[in-house]
PyMOL Python script that loads the backbone (N, CA, C, O; Angstrom):
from pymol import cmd

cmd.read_pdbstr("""\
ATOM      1  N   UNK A   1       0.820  -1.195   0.000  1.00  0.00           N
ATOM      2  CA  UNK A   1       0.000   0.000   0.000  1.00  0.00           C
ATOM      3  C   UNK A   1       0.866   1.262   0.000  1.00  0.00           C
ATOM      4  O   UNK A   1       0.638   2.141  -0.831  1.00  0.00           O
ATOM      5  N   UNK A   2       2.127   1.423   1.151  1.00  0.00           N
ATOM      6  CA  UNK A   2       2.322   2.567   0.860  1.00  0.00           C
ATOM      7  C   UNK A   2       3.873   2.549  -0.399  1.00  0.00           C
ATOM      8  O   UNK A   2       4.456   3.557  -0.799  1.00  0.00           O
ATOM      9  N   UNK A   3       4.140   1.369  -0.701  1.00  0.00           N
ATOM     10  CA  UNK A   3       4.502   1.456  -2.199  1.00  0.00           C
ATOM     11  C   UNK A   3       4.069   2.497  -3.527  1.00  0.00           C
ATOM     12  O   UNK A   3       4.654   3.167  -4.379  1.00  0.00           O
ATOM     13  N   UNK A   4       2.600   2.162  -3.104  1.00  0.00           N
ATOM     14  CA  UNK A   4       1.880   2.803  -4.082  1.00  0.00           C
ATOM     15  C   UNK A   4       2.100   4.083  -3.727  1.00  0.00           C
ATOM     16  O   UNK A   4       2.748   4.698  -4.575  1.00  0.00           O
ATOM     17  N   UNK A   5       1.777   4.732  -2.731  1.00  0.00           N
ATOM     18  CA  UNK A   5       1.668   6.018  -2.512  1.00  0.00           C
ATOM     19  C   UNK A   5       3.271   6.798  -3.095  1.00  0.00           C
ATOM     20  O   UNK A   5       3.456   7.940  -3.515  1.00  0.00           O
ATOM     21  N   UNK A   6       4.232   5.678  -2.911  1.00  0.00           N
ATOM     22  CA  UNK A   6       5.776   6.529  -3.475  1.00  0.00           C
ATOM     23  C   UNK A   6       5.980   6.546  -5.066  1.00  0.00           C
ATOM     24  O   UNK A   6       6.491   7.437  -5.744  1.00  0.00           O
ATOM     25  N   UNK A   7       5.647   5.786  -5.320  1.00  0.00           N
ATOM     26  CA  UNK A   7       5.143   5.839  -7.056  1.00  0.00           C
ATOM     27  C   UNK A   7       4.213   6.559  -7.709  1.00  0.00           C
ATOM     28  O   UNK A   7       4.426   7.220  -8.726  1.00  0.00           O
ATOM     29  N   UNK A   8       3.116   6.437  -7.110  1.00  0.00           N
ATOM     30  CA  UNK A   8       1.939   7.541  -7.558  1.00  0.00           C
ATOM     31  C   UNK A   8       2.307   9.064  -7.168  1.00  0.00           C
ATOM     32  O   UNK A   8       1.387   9.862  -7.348  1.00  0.00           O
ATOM     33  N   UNK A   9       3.263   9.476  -6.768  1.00  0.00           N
ATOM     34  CA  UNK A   9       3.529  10.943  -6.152  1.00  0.00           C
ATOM     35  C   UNK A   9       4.658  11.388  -5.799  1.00  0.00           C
ATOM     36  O   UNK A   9       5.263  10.867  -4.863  1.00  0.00           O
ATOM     37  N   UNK A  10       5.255  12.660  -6.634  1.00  0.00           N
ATOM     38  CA  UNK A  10       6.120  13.351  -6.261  1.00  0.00           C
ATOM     39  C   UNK A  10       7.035  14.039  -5.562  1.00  0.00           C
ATOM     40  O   UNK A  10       8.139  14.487  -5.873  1.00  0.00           O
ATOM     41  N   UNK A  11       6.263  14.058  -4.337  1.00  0.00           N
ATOM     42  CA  UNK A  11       6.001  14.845  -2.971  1.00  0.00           C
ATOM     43  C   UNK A  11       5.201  14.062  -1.956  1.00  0.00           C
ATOM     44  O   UNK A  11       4.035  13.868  -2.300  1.00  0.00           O
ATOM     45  N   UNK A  12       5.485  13.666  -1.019  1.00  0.00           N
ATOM     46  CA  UNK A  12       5.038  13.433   0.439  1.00  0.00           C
ATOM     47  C   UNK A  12       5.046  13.996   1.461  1.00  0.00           C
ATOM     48  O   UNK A  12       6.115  13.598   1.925  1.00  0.00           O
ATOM     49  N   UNK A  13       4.613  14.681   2.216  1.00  0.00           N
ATOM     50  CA  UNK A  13       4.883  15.456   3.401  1.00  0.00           C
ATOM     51  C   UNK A  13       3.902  15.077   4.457  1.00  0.00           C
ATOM     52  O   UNK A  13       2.694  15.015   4.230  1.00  0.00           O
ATOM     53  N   UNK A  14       4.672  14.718   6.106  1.00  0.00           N
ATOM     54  CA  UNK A  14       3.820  14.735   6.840  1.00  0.00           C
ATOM     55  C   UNK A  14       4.246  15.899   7.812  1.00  0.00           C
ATOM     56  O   UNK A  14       5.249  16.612   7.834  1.00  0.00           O
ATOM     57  N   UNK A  15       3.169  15.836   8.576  1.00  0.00           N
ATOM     58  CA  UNK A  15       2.731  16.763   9.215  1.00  0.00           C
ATOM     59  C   UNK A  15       2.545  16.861  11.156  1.00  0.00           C
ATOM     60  O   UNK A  15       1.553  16.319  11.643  1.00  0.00           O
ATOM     61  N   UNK A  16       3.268  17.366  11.824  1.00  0.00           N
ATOM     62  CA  UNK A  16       3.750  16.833  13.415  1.00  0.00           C
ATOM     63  C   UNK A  16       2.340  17.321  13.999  1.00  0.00           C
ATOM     64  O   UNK A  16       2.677  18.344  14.593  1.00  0.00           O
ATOM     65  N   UNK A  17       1.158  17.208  14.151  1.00  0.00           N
ATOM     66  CA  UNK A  17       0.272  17.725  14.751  1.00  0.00           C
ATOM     67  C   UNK A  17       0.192  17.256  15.989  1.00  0.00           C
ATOM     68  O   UNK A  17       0.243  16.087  16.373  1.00  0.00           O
ATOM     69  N   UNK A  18      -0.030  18.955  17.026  1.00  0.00           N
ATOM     70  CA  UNK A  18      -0.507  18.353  18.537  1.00  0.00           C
ATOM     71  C   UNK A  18      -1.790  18.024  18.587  1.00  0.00           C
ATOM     72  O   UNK A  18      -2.641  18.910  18.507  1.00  0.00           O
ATOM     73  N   UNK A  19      -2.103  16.832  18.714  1.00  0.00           N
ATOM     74  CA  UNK A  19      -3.492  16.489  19.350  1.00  0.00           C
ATOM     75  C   UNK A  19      -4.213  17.017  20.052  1.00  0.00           C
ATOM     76  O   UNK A  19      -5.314  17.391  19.647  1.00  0.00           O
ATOM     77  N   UNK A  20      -3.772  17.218  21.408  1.00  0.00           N
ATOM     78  CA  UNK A  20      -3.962  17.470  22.428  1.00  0.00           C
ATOM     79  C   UNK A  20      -4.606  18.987  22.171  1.00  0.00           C
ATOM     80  O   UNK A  20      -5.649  19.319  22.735  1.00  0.00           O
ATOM     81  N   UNK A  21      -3.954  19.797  21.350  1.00  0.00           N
ATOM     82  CA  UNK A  21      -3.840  21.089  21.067  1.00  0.00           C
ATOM     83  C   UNK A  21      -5.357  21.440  20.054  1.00  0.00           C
ATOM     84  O   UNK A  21      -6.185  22.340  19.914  1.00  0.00           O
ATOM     85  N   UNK A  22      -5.093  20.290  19.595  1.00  0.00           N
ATOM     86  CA  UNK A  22      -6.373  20.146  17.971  1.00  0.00           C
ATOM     87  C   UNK A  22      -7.169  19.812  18.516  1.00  0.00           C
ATOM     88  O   UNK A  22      -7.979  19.534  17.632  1.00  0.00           O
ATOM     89  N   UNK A  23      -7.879  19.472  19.953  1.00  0.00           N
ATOM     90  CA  UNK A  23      -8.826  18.825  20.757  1.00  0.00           C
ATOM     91  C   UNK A  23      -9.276  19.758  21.640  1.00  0.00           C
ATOM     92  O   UNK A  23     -10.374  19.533  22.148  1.00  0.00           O
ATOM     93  N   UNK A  24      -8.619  20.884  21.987  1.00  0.00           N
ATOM     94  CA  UNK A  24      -9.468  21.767  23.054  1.00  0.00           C
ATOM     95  C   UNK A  24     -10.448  21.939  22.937  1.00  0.00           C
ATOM     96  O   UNK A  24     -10.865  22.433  21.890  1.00  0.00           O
ATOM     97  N   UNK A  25     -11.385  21.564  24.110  1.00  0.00           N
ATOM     98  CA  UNK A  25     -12.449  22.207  24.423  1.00  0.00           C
ATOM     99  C   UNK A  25     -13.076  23.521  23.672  1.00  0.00           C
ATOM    100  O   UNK A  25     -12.064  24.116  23.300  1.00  0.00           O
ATOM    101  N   UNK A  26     -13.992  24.143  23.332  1.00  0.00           N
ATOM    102  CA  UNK A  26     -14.461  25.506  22.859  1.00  0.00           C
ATOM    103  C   UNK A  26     -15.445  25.748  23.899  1.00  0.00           C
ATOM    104  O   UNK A  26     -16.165  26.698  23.590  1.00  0.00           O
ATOM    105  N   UNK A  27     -15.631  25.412  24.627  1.00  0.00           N
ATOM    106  CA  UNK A  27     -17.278  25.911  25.633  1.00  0.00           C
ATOM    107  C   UNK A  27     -17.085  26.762  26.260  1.00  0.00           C
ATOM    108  O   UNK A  27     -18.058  27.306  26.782  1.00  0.00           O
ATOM    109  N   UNK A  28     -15.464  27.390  26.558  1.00  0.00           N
ATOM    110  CA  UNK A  28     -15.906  28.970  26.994  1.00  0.00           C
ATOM    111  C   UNK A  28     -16.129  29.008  28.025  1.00  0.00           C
ATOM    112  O   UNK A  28     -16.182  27.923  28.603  1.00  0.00           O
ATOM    113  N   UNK A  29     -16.400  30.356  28.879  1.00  0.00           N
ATOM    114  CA  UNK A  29     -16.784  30.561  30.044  1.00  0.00           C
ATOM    115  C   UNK A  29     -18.149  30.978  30.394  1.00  0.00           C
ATOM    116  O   UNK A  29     -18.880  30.794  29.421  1.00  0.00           O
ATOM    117  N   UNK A  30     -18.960  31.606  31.685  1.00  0.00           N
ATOM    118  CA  UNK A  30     -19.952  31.948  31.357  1.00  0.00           C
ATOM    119  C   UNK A  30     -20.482  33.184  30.419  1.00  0.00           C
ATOM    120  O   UNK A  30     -21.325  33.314  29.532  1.00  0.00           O
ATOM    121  N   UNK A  31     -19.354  34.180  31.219  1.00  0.00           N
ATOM    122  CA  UNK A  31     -19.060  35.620  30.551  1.00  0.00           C
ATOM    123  C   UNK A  31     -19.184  35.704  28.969  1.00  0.00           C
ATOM    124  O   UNK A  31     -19.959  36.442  28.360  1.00  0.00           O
ATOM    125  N   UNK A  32     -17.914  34.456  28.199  1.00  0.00           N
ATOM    126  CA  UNK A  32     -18.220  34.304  27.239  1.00  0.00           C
ATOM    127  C   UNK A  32     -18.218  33.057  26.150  1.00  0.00           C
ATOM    128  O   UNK A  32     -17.326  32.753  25.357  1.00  0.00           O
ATOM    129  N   UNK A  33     -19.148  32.605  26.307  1.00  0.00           N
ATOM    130  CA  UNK A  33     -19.963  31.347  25.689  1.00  0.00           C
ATOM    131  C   UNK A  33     -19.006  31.093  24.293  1.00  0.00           C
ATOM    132  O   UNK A  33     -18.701  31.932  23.446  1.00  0.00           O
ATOM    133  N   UNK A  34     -18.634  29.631  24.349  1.00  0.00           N
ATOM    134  CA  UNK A  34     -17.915  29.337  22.957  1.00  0.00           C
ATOM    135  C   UNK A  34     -19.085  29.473  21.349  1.00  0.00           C
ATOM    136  O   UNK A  34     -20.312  29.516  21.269  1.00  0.00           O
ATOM    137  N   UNK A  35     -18.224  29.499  20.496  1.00  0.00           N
ATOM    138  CA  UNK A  35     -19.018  29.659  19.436  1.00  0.00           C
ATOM    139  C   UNK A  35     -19.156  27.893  18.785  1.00  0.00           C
ATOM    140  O   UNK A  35     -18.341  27.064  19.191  1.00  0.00           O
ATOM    141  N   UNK A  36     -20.296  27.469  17.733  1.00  0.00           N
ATOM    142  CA  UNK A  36     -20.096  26.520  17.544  1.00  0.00           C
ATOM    143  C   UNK A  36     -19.695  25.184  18.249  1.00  0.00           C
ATOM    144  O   UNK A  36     -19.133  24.280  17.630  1.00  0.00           O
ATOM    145  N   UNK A  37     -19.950  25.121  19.309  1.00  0.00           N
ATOM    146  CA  UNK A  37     -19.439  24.175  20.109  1.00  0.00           C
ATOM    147  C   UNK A  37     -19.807  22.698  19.624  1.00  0.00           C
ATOM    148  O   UNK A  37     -18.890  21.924  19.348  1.00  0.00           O
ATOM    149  N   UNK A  38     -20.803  22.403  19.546  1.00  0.00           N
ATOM    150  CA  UNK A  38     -21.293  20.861  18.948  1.00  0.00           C
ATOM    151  C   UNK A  38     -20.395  20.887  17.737  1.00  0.00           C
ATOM    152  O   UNK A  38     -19.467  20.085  17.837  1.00  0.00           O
ATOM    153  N   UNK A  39     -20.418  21.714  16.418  1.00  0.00           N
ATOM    154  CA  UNK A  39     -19.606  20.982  15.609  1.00  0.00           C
ATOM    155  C   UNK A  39     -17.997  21.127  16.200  1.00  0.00           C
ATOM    156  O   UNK A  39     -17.241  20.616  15.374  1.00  0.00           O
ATOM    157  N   UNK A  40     -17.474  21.510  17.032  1.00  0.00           N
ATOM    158  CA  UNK A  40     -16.244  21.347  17.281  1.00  0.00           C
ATOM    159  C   UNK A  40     -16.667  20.236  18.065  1.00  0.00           C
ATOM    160  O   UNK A  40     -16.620  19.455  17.115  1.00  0.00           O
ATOM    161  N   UNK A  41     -16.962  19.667  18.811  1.00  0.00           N
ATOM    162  CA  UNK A  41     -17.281  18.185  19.662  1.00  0.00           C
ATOM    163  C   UNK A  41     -17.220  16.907  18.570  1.00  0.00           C
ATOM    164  O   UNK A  41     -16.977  15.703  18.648  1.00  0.00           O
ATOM    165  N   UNK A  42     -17.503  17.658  17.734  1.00  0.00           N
ATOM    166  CA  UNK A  42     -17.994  16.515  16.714  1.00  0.00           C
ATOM    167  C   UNK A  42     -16.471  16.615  15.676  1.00  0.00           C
ATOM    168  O   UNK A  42     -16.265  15.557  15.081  1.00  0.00           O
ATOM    169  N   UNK A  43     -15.694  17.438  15.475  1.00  0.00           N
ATOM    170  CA  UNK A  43     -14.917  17.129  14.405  1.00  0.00           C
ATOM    171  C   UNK A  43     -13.657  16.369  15.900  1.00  0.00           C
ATOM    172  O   UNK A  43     -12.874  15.456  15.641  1.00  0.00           O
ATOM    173  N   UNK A  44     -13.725  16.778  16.813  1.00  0.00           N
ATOM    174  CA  UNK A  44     -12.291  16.058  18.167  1.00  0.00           C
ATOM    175  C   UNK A  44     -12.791  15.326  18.193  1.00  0.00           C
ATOM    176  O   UNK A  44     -11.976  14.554  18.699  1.00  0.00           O
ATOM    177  N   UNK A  45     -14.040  14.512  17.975  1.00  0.00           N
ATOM    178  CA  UNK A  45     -14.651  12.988  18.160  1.00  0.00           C
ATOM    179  C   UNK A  45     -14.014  12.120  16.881  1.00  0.00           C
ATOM    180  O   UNK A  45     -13.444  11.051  17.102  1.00  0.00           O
ATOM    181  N   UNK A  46     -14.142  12.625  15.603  1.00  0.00           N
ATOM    182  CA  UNK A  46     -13.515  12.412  14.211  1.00  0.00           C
ATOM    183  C   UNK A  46     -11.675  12.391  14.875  1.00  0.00           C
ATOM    184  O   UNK A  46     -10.694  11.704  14.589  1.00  0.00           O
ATOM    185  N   UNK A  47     -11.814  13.024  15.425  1.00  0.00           N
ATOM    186  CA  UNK A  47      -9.771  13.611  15.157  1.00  0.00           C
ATOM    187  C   UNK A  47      -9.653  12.302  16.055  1.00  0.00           C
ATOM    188  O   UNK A  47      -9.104  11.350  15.501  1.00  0.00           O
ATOM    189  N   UNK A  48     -10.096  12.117  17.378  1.00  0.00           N
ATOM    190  CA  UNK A  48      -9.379  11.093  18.397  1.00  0.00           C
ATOM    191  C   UNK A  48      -9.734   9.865  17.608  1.00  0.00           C
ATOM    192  O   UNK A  48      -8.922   8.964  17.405  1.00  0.00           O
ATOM    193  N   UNK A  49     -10.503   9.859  17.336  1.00  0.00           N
ATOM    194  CA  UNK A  49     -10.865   8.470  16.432  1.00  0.00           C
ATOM    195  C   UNK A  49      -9.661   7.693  15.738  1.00  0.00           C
ATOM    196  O   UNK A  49      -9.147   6.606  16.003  1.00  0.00           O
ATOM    197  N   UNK A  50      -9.384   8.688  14.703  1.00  0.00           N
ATOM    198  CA  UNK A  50      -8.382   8.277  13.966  1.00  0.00           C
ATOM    199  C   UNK A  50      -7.085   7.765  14.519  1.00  0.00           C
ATOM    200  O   UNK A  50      -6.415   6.840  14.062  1.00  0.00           O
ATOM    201  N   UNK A  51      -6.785   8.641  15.764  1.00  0.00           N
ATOM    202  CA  UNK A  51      -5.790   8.303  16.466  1.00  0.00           C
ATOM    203  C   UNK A  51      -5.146   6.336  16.875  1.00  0.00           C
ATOM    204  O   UNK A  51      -4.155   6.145  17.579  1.00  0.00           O
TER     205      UNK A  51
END
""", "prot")
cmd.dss("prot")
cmd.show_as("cartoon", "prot")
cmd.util.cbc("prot")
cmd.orient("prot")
């Protein structure tokens, strides 16, 4: 499989992402309420997944 990927393509690059960092919370305080919060719940549910 990843044979293929070095043959089919020119360029590869990965990418060091913090998790931890890509997962914060958005809910904010009371003062001031996060924006969008469910779809951010929902894409760190997608992100840990993959993990």
């Amino acid at each position: 499989m990843t044979i293929n990927l070095v043959r089919g393509y020119d360029l590869i690059a990965l990418e060091a992402l913090k998790i931890k960092n890509l997962t914060k919370s958005v809910k904010g305080i009371k003062n001031k309420p996060g924006k969008n919060v469910q779809a951010k719940s929902g894409l760190n549910r997608s992100v840990l997944e993959q993990g």
